[in-house]
VODOVEX-725596 format. One record per residue (C-alpha): residue number from 1; x, y, z. Coordinates in steps of 0.02 Angstrom, whole numbers, plus 50000, padded with zeros to 5 digits. Last residue first. Layout:
BEGIN
NUM,X,Y,Z
...
REM end
This chain:
BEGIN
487,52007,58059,52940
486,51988,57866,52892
485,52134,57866,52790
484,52261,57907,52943
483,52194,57749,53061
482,52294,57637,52958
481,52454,57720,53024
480,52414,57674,53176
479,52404,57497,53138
478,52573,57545,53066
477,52683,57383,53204
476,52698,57279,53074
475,52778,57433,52938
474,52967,57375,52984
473,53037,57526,52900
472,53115,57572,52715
471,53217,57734,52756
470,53193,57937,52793
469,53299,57971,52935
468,53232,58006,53103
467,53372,58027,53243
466,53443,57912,53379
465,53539,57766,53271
464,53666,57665,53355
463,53621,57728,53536
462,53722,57597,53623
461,53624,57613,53795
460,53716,57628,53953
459,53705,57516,54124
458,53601,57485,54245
457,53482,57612,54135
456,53405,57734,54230
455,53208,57733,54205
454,53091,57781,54058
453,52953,57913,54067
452,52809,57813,54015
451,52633,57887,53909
450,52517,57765,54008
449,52346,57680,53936
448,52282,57608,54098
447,52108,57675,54107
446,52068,57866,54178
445,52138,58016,54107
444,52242,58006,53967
443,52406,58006,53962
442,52483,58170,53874
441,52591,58201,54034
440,52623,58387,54018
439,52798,58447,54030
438,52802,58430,53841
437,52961,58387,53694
436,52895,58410,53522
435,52878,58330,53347
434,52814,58339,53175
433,52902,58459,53081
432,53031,58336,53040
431,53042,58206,53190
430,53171,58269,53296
429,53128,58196,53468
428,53272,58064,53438
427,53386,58202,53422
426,53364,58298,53590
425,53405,58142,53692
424,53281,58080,53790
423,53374,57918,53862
422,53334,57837,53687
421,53209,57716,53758
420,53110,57871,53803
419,53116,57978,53624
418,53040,57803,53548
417,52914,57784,53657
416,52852,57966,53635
415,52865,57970,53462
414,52747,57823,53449
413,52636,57867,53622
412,52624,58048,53484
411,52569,57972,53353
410,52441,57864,53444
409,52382,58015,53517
408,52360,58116,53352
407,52248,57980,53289
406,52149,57956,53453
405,52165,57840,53577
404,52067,57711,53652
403,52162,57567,53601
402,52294,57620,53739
401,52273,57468,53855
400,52257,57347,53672
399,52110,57272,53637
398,52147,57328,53462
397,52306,57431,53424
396,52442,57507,53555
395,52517,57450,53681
394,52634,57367,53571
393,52714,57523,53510
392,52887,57482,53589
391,53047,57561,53491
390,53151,57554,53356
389,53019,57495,53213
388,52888,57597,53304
387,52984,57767,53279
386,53046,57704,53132
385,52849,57683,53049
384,52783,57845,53144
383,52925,57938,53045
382,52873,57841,52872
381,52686,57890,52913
380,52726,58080,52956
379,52837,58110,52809
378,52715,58166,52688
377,52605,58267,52807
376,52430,58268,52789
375,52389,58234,52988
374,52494,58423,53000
373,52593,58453,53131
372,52537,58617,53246
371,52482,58534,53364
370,52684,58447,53369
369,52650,58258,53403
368,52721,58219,53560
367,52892,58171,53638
366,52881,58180,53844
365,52953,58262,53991
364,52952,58236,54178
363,53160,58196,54181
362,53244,58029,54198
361,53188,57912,54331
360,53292,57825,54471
359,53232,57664,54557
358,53266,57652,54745
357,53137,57530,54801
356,53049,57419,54660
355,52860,57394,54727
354,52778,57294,54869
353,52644,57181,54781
352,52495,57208,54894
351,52379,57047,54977
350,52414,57067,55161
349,52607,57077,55126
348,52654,56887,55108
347,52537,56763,55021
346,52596,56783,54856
345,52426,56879,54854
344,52416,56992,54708
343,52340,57167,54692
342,52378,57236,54539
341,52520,57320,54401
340,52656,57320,54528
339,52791,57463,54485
338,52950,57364,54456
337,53005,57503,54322
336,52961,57397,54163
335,52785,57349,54272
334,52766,57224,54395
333,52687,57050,54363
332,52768,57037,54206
331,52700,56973,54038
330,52682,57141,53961
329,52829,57112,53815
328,52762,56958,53728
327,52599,57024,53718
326,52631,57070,53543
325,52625,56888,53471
324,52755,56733,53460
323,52884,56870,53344
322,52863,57004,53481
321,53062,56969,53507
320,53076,57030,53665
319,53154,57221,53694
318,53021,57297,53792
317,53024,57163,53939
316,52904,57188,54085
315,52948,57117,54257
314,52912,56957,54354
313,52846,56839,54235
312,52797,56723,54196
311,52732,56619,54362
310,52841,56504,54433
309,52795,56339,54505
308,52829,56206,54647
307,52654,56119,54674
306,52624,56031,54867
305,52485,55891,54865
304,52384,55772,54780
303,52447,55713,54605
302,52335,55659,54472
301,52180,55754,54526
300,52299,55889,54550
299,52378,55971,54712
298,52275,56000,54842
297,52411,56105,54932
296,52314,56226,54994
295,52415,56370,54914
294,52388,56288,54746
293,52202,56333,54668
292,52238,56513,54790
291,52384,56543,54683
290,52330,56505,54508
289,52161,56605,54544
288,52266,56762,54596
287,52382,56718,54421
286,52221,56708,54324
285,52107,56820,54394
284,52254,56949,54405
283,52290,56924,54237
282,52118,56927,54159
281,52097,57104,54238
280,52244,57180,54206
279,52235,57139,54011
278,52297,57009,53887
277,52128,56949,53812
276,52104,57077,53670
275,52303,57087,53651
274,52456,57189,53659
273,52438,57203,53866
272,52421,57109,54016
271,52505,56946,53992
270,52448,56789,54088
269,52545,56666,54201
268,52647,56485,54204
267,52817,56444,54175
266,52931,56319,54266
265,52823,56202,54328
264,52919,56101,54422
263,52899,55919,54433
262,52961,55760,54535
261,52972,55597,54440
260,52836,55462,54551
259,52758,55383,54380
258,52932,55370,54299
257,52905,55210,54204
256,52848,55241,54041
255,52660,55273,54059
254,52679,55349,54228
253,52787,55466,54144
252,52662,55503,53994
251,52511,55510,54123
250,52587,55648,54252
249,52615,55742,54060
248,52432,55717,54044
247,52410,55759,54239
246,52510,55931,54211
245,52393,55969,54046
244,52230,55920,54135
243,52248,56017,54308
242,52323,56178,54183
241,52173,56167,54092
240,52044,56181,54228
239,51890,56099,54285
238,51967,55934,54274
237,51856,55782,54382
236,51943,55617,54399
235,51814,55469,54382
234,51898,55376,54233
233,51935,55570,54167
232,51775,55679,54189
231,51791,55836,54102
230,51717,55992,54187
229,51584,56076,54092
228,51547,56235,54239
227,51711,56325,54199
226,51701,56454,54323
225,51852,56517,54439
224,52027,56404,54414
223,52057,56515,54240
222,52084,56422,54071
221,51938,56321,54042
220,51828,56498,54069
219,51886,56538,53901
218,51819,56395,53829
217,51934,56365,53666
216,51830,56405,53510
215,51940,56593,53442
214,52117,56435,53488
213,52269,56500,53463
212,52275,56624,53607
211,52142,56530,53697
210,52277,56396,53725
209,52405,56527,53722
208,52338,56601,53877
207,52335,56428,53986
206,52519,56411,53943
205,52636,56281,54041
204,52808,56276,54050
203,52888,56093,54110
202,53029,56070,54222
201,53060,55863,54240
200,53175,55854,54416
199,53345,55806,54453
198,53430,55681,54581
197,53538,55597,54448
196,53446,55445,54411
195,53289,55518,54384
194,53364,55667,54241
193,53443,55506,54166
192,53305,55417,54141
191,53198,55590,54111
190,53328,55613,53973
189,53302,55453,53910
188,53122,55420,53911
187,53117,55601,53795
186,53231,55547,53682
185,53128,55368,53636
184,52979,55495,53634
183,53046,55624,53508
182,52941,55571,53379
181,52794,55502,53466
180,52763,55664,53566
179,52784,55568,53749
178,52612,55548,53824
177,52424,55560,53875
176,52265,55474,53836
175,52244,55472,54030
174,52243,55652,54018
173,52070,55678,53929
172,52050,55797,53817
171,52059,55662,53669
170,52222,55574,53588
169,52366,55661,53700
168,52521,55766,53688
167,52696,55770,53757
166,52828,55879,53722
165,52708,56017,53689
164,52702,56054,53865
163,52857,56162,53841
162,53036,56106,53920
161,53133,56155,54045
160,53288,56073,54051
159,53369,55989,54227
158,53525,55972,54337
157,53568,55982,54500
156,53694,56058,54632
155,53729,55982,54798
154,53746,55822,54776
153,53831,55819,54603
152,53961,55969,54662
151,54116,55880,54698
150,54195,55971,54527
149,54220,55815,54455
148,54024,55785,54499
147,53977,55951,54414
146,54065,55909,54252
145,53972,55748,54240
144,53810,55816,54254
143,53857,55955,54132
142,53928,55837,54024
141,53761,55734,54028
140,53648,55885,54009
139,53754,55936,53849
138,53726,55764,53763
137,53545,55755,53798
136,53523,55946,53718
135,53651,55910,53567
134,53557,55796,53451
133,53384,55867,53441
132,53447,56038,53499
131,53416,56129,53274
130,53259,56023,53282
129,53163,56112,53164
128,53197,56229,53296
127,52984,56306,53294
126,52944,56128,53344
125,53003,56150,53509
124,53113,56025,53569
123,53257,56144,53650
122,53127,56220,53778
121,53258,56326,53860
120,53451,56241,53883
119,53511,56161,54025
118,53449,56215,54197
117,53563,56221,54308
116,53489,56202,54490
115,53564,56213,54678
114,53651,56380,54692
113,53649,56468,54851
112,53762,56619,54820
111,53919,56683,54944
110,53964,56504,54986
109,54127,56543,54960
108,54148,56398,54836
107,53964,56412,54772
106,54023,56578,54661
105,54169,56471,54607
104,54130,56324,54568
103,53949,56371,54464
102,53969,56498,54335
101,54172,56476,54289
100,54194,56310,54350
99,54056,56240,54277
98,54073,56327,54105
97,54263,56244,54108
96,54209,56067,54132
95,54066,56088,54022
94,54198,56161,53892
93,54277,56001,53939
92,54176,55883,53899
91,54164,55958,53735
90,54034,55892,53616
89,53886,55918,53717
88,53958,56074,53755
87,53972,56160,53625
86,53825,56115,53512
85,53702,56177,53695
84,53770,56347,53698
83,53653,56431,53565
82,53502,56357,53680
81,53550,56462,53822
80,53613,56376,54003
79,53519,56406,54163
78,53564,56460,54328
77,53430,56415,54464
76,53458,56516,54642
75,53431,56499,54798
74,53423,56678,54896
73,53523,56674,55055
72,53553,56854,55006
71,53735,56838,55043
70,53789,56848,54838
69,53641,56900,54741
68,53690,57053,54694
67,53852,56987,54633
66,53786,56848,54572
65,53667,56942,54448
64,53822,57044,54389
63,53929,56887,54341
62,53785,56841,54233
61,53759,56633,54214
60,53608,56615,54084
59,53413,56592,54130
58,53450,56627,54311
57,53306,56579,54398
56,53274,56670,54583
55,53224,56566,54777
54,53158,56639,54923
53,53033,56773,54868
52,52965,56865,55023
51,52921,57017,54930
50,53046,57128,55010
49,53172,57005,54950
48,53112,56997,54790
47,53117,57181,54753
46,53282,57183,54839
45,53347,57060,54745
44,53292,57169,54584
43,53354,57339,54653
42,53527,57267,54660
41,53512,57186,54481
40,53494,57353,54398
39,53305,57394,54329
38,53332,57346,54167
37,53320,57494,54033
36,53289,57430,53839
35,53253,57263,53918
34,53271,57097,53872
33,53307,57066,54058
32,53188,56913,54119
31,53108,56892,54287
30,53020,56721,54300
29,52886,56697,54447
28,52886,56574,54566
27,52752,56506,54692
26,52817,56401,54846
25,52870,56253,54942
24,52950,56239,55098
23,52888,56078,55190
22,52817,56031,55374
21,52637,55982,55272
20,52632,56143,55169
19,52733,56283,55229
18,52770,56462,55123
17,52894,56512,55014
16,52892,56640,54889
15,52975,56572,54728
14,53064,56690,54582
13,53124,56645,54402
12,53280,56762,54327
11,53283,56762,54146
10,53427,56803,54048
9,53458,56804,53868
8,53348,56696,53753
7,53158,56673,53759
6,53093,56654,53601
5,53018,56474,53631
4,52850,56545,53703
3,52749,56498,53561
2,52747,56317,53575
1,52687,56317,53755
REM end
């Protein structure tokens, strides 16, 4: 999923186990910390624990992260970022040395369960302009290498997650499938190698970015629940995207002699806000009908049986890069304070996602528009422009969860997430003549269009800038602004 290629930092990916034919397998779910506030690492494991989850994904080696994992018999994934990959593929031994620091010697006690690194995050996405071409086969070797000097290559393996777009096909039918032609000698390589060594072929896959791109894409096509014009491929019936873009990359190994490579789907899911189709109810029909299509373990036309895969994601991120789209923040099961968003069956806990345990809040106050501000004012667009260029206003906008407000209530969610992600300090509710702090929640009644109060930080905030100043903004988020002329 082209558009997904953003995420940097760390990501942690979740599985609940549960038995298919004497065998663990499971549904996963990534949990990321580009966050203003993460909830701290303690709280996480025991989110997933008390959730059943059995296995996390690291998406970079955090000595914090261990530490809370250490003893939870958790398994555990620990990837490598992109920005890493020149280094070592031309240093064995900076492989030598990242495997000894992230891997040796947190499995050395056996204190945390590691059995994955995953090297690099869809490197081949067209987005790089091919920035990993050369260094993402070369850094997987080393790796490899540097975790069988280490006595390690049984125990711990390695992969890449890549996006679908990696291979393509002719029609909509899978069995036109394979490797994009001009990375398709690389691709047969690493999957060579990947086969050879033990490891598996992680691949994300998007169902909401199809219809995200695509205003003529059969929205039905992407759920598991309705799409009546299935395509029939030399007598195998898809019904569903994600059954025809896991065969067509099923097709593209088969094709070049991998046909029985094991895969994990590393991504999968649906956002719920900053877009007309990212909402509650799409997500739960989604990741709900995701769960009961694999729980059986039918499998695909393709491939019968067990599917390992983790949905995207496990908690809300308000400091992503929104660059892919504005739903990039609300892909999380749970909320920014591990407060589930809907029922979902991971089949554990008849049904209900149990929430974060422990979480500390700051106080019952929020930054509004002042009633007596003035709409007229001068300085009200430029202070609704920083507010939203240094905070989250993504909720807001068309078919957004807060679309429904007002003028002055899009103001004031502006202020208002702004004054939270700066710990509610006095100065970043001092918008000039514009502003004040309230006991009264100014959500509105009814719908899902929530005014937060922001959590304790595991760890401070650098508050570089915490009070309005008049300066040239980021004006991408004004749709608010926009709303000014018409009163």
């Amino acid at each position: 999923m082209g558009m997904m290629g953003m995420k940097d930092g760390i990501w942690i990916s979740m599985i609940l186990g549960f038995m298919v034919l004497g065998k663990v397998y499971g549904i996963g779910a990534n949990w990321g910390t580009q966050a203003t506030h993460p909830l701290p690492p303690n709280i996480v494991v025991k989110l997933l624990k008390d959730n059943g989850i059995q296995k996390v994904k690291l998406f970079d080696a955090d000595a914090d992260i261990f530490k809370a994992l250490s003893g939870s018999g958790i398994e555990v994934m620990v990837g490598i970022p992109n920005e890493m990959l020149y280094s070592l593929a031309n240093s064995l031994g900076a492989a030598e040395k990242w495997v000894e620091k992230n891997i040796s010697s947190f499995v050395s006690s056996n204190s945390v369960d590691i059995k994955y690194v995953a090297v690099g995050n869809e490197p081949f996405l067209s987005q790089f302009n091919g920035t990993f071409l050369s260094t993402t086969f070369p850094a997987i070797q080393n790796i490899q290498a540097a975790l069988i000097k280490a006595g390690l290559g049984n125990r711990v393996k390695v992969t890449v997650p890549l996006n679908a777009d990696v291979y393509e096909s002719s029609s909509e039918k899978p069995s036109t499938g394979d490797f994009r032609q001009d990375i398709r000698d690389l691709m047969v390589n690493i999957v060579k190698f990947l086969n050879e060594n033990g490891g598996a072929f992680t691949v994300n896959i998007y169902p909401f970015i199809s219809l995200y791109n695509d205003p003529n894409f059969p929205a039905d096509y992407a759920f598991f629940d309705g799409y009546s014009n299935a395509i029939d491929d030399n007598g195998k019936i898809y019904n569903n995207v994600f059954d025809a873009n896991h065969d067509t990359l099923l097709w593209a190994l088969q094709k070049n002699g991998y046909p029985n490579m094991s895969i994990i789907i590393g991504e999968i899911g649906w956002p719920t806000d900053g877009d007309n189709n990212a909402n509650l109810k799409a997500a739960q029909r989604f990741n709900q009908g995701f769960m009961t299509h694999i729980s059986g373990g039918k499998g695909t036309p393709m491939r019968p049986g067990p599917i390992d895969a983790y949905l995207f994601s496990l908690i809300d991120e308000d400091a992503k890069s929104i660059q892919p789209g504005n739903f990039e923040r609300h892909w999380g099961i749970f909320y920014f304070d591990g407060t589930a968003k809907y029922n979902l069956s991971l089949g554990a806990n008849n049904g209900e996602l149990v929430p974060a345990s422990g979480v500390r809040y700051l106080a019952r106050q929020w930054c509004v528009l002042s009633l007596s501000a003035s709409l007229d004012d001068p300085q009200l667009a430029d202070s609704v422009g920083y507010a939203c260029s240094h905070a989250d206003c993504t909720s807001l906008g068309h078919g957004t969860s807060c679309a429904d407000l007002d003028t002055r209530g899009n103001i004031s969610y502006a202020f208002n997430s702004y004054y939270q992600e700066n710990d509610q300090l006095p100065t970043a509710c001092k918008f000039p003549n514009l502003s004040m702090v309230t006991n009264t929640d100014p959500s509105p009644l009814g719908g899902n269009c929530k005014f937060k109060i922001m959590i304790q930080a595991s760890s401070p905030k650098n508050h570089k800038s915490n009070a309005f100043t008049s300066k040239p903004v980021n004006m991408m988020f004004l749709v608010i602004i926009s709303l000014l002329s018409v009163l």
